[in-house]
N, C-alpha and C positions, 0 to 999 in steps of 0.2 A: 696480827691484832684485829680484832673484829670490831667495826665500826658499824652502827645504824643512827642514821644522821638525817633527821625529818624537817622540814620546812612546810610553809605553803600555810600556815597559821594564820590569825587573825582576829580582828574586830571586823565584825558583818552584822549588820541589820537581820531582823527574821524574814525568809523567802529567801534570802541570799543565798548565794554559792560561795562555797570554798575547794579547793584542788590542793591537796596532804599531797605529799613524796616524802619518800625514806630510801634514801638512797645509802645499800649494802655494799662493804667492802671488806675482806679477810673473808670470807667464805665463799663456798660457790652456790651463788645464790640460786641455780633452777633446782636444786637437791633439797631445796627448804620450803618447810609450810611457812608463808606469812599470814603475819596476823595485825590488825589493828585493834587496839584497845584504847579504852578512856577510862579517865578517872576526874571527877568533879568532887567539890569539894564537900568534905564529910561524906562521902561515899565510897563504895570496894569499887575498886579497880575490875570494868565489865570488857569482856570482848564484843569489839562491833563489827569486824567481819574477818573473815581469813579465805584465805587462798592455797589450797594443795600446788603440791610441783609437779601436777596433771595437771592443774587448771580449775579441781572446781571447788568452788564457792559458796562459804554458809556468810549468813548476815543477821544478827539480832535481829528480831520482832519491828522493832522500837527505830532501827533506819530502815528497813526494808521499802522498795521503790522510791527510796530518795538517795542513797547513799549506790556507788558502785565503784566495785574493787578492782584492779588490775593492777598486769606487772609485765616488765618489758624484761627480761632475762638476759636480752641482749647488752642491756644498760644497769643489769642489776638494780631494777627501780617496782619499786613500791607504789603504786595510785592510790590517794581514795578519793572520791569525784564526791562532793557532797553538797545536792541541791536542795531546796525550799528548806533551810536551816528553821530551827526553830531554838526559843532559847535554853529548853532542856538539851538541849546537843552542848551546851557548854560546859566546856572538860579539857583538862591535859589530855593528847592522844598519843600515845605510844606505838613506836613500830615495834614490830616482835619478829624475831629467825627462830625457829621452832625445827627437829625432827631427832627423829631416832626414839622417837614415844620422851620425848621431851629432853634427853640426855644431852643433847644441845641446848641452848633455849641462851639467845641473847635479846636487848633491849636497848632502844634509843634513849635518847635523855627527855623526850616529850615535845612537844607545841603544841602553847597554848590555841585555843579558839572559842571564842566568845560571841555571844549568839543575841545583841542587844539594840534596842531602840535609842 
């Protein structure tokens, strides 16, 4: 059974930091592209960065130099480092296990984080 199971959520002030995990189990996680996605409300569901099972790394426009992705393979874990928040960063974010041109493709249940004064 394939689990992706994220924490690391919250209420934060803008400029703050937050630190997302999704931590993978029933799969073998270094074989998987991950992915982080958000979704705010009345909005599509956007990807905010992913990670090949090489290593490398795309990031929306919109976090790019504030947001950074990684993954311990060893721990089957997920990172996303997310500094100087702002409150359009506010969204359910979702882990994603992604490959085989998407023939796989599983999904956390979300956390919340919220981006407010």
């Amino acid at each position: 059974q394939v689990q992706l199971v994220e924490s690391g959520g919250g209420l934060v002030q803008p400029g703050g930091s937050l630190r997302l995990s999704c931590a993978a189990s029933g799969i073998i996680f270094r074989m998987y592209t991950m992915n982080w996605y958000r979704q705010a409300p009345g909005k599509e569901r956007e990807l905010v960065a992913g990670i090949t099972s090489g290593g490398s790394t795309n990031a929306a426009d919109s976090v790019k130099g504030r947001f950074t992705l990684s993954r311990d393979n060893a721990k089957n874990t997920l990172y996303l480092q997310m500094n100087s928040l702002k409150p359009e960063d506010t969204a359910v974010y979702y882990c994603n296990a992604k490959r085989t041109a998407g023939l796989y493709d599983y999904w956390g249940q979300g956390t919340q984080v919220t981006v407010s004064s």
